[in-house]
C-alpha positions as CSV (number, residue, x, y, z in Angstrom):
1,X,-30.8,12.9,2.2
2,X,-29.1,10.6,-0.5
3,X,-26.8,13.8,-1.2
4,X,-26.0,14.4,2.3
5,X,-24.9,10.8,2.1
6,X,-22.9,10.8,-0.8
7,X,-21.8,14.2,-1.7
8,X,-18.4,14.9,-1.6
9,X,-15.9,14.7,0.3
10,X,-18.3,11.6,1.8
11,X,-18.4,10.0,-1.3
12,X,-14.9,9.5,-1.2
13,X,-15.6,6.7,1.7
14,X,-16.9,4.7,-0.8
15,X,-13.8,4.8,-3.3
16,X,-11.8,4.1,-0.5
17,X,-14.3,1.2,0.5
18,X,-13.9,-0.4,-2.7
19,X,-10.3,0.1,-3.3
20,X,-9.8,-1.8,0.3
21,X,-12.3,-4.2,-0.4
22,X,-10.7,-4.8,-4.5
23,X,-7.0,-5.4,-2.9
24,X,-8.0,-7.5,-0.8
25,X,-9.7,-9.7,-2.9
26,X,-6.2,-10.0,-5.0
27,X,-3.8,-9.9,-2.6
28,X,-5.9,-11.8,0.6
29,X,-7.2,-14.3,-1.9
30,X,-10.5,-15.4,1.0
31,X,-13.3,-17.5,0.3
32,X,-16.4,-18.2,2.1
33,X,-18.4,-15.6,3.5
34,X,-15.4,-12.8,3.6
35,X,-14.6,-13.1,-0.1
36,X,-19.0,-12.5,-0.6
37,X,-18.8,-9.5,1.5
38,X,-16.0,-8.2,0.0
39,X,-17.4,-8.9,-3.6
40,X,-20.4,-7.1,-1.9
41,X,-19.0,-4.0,-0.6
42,X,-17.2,-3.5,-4.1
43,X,-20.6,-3.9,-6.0
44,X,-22.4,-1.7,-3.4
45,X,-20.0,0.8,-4.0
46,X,-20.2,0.7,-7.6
47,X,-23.6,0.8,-7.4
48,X,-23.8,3.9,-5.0
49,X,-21.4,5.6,-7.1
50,X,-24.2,5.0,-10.3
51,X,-27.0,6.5,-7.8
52,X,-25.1,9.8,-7.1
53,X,-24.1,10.6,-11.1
54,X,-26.3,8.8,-13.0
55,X,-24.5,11.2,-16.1
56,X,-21.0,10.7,-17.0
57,X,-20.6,7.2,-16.7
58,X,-19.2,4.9,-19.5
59,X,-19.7,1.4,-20.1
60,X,-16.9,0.2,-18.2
61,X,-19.0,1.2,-15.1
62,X,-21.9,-1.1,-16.4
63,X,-19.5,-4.2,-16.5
64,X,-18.1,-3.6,-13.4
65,X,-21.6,-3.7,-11.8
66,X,-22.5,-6.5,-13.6
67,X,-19.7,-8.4,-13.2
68,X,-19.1,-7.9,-9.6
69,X,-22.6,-8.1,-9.2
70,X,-22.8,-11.7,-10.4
71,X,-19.6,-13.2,-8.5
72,X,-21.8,-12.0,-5.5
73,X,-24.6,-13.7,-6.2
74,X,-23.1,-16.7,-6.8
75,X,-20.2,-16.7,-4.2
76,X,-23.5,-15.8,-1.6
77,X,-26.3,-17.9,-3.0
78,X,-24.1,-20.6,-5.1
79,X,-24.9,-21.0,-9.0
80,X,-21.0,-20.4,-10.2
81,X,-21.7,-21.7,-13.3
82,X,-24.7,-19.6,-14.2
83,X,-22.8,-16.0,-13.0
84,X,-19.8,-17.2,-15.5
85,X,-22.4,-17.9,-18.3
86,X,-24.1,-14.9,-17.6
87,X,-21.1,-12.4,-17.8
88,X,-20.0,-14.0,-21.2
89,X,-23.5,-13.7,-22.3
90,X,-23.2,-9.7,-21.1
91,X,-19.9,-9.6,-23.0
92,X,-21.5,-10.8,-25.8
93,X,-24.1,-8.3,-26.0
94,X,-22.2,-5.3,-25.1
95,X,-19.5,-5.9,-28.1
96,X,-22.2,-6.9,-30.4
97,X,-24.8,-4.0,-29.4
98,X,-22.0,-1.6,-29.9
99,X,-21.0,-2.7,-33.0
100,X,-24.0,-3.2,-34.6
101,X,-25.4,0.6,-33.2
102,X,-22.5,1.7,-35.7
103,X,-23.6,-0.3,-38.2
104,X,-26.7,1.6,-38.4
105,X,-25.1,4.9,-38.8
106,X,-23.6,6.0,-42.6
107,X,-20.9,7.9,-41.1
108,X,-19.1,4.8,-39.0
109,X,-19.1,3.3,-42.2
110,X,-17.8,5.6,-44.3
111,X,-15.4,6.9,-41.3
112,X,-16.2,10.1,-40.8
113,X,-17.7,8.6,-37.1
114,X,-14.4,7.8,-36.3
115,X,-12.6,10.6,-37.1
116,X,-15.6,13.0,-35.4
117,X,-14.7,11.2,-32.2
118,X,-10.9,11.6,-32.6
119,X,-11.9,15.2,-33.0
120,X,-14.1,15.7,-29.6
121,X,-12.5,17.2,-26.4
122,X,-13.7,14.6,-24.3
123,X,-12.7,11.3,-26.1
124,X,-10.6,13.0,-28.5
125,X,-6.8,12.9,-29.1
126,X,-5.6,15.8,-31.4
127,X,-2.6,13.8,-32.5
128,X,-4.3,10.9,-34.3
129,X,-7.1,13.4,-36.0
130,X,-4.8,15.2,-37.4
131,X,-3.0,12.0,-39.2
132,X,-6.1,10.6,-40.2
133,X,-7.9,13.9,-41.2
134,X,-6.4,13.9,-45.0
135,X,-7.3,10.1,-45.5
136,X,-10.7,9.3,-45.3
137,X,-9.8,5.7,-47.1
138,X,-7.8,4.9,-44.0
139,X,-10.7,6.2,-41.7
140,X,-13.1,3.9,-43.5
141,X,-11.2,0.7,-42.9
142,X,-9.9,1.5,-39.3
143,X,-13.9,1.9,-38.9
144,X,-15.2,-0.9,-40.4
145,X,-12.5,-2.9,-38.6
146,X,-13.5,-1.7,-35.3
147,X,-17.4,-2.3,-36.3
148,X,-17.0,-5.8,-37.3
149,X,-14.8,-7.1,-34.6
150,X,-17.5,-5.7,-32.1
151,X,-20.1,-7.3,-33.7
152,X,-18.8,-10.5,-34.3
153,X,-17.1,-10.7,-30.8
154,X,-20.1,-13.7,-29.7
155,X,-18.1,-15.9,-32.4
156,X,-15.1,-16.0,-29.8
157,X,-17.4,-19.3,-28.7
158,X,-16.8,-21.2,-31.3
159,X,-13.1,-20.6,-31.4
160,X,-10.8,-23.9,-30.8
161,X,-9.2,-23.9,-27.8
162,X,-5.6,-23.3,-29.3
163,X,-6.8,-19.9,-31.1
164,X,-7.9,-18.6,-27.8
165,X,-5.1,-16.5,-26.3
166,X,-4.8,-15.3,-29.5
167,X,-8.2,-14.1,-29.8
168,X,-7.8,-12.8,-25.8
169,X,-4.6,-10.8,-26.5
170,X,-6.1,-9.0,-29.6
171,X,-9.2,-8.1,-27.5
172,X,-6.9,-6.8,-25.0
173,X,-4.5,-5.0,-27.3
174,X,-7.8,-3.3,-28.8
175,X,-8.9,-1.9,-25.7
176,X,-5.4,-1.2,-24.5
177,X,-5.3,1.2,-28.2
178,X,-8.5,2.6,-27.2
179,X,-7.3,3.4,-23.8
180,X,-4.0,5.7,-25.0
181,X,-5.9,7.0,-28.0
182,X,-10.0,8.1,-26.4
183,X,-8.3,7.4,-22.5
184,X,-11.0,4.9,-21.3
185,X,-8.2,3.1,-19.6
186,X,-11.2,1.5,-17.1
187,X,-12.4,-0.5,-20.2
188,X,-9.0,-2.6,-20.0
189,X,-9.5,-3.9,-17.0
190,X,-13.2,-4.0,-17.1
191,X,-13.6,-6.2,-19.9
192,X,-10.8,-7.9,-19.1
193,X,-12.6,-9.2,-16.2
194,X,-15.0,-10.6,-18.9
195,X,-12.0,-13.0,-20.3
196,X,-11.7,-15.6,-17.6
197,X,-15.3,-16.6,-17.9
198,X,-14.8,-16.6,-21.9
199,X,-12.0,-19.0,-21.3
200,X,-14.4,-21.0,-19.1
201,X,-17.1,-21.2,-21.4
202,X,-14.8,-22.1,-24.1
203,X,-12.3,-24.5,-22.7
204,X,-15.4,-26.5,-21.1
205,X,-17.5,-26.7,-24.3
206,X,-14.5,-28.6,-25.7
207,X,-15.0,-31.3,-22.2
């Protein structure tokens, strides 16, 4: 039943649902009860999307959900403040959970993790292995670079106001790398949709 729902082409309705439903959002700017069922037909349709292939996904889907998810809630229910809390608090724990996952495994830290990835078909990018594959020192430090600024990404709350954007733009240009050199392009904007409630939580700590 579900699969005569959502098998293709039919599940192409619901990309088209949310692609509607995500422009006008932007570009309509509504409020009230149109801007909840518009943040509701874009998590339903992230959500249906997650029921149909359950495999394949990335995390990028997991924030969407989440993040859609909660404006929902609170746009439908009230409780602004607690959905912006809770997606920094999601932020938090996705940076930090996959850093420290790394940290547990020898071969992010020595680099050889990194340099496997670079090497798969799937996430891969021939171009970079190849000028990383003769230095292993290099591979080390670009890995325990990328570890610890996943795993000390909750700090971003005690930054002072001022060293924000900073911290915001390198976030950004880190996915942005990640997006030309693995091509998880979603992540950009997915955690990017994370920032505005960092800057929330961090600006208004300083009130």
């Amino acid at each position: 039943m579900v699969d005569g729902l959502l098998g293709y082409p039919r599940d192409l309705i619901g990309v088209a649902v949310r692609s509607v439903a995500a422009a006008a959002l932007v570009l309509a700017a509504p409020s009230g009860a149109w801007q909840a069922l518009l943040l509701w037909l874009v998590t339903a349709s992230l959500a249906l999307r997650g029921l149909r292939a359950p495999y394949g996904g990335e995390g990028s889907d997991q924030v969407l959900l989440i993040v859609f998810g909660s404006l929902a809630m609170a746009q439908t229910f009230g409780g602004q403040r607690i959905a912006l809390w809770f997606i920094v608090a999601e932020a938090c724990l996705a940076y930090f959970s996959s850093g420290f996952a790394k940290v547990l495994h020898s071969e992010w830290r020595d680099g050889t993790g990194l340099l496997g990835v670079l090497r798969t078909r799937s996430w891969g990018n021939a171009w970079a292995a190849r000028r990383l594959a003769g230095r292993p020192a290099l591979c080390r430090w670009l890995s325990l670079a990328l570890v610890s600024a996943e795993t000390a990404f909750p700090l971003v709350l005690l930054t002072p106001p001022p060293l924000l954007p900073l911290l915001i733009g390198l976030a950004l240009a880190f996915h942005m790398i990640i997006a030309i050199t693995m091509g998880l392009n979603c992540f950009v904007w997915a955690f990017a949709s994370c920032y505005p409630a960092v800057a929330y939580v961090v600006l208004g700590s300083v009130r």
